[in-house]
C-alpha positions, 0 to 999 in steps of 0.5 A, a space after each residue: 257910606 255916602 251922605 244923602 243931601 237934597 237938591 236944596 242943600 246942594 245949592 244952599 250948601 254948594 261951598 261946604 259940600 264941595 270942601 267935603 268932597 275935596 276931603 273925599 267925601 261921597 254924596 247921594 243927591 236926591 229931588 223929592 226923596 228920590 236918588 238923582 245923583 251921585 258926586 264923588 271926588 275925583 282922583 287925584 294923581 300923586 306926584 313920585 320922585 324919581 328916587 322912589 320910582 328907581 328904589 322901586 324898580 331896582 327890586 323888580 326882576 331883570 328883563 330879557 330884551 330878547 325873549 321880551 321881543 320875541 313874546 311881542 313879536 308872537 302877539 302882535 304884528 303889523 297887519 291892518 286886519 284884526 286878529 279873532 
């Protein structure tokens, strides 16, 4: 659940808040007792090792390039106009 903070202790408090936020926390700011914004953090992108993705992958089925072909050829084309 997020944390109601107002304005004031936003910018009182910006660096804690902001130690907070990179720990995943949430905020709701609000000006005079009413909700004005929200700050979450963002998301951060996780860095895989190869080995990992390939130990991953090695338990997905076998692809057909063949019939993979002929799906993608039956849905797309190379037509400018859009298809309805």
């Amino acid at each position: 659940m997020a944390e109601s903070i107002t304005q004031r202790e936003l910018r009182n408090e910006s660096g804690e808040i902001m130690r907070r936020l990179d720990q995943g926390e949430t905020f709701i700011v609000t000006r005079n007792g009413v909700p004005v914004g929200e700050l979450t953090p963002l998301r951060r992108y996780r860095f895989v090792p190869s080995a990992a993705a390939v130990a991953i992958f090695k338990k997905a089925p076998a692809i057909d390039s063949a019939r993979f072909r002929a799906d993608l050829d039956a849905w797309a084309d190379q037509a400018i106009t859009p298809h309805a």
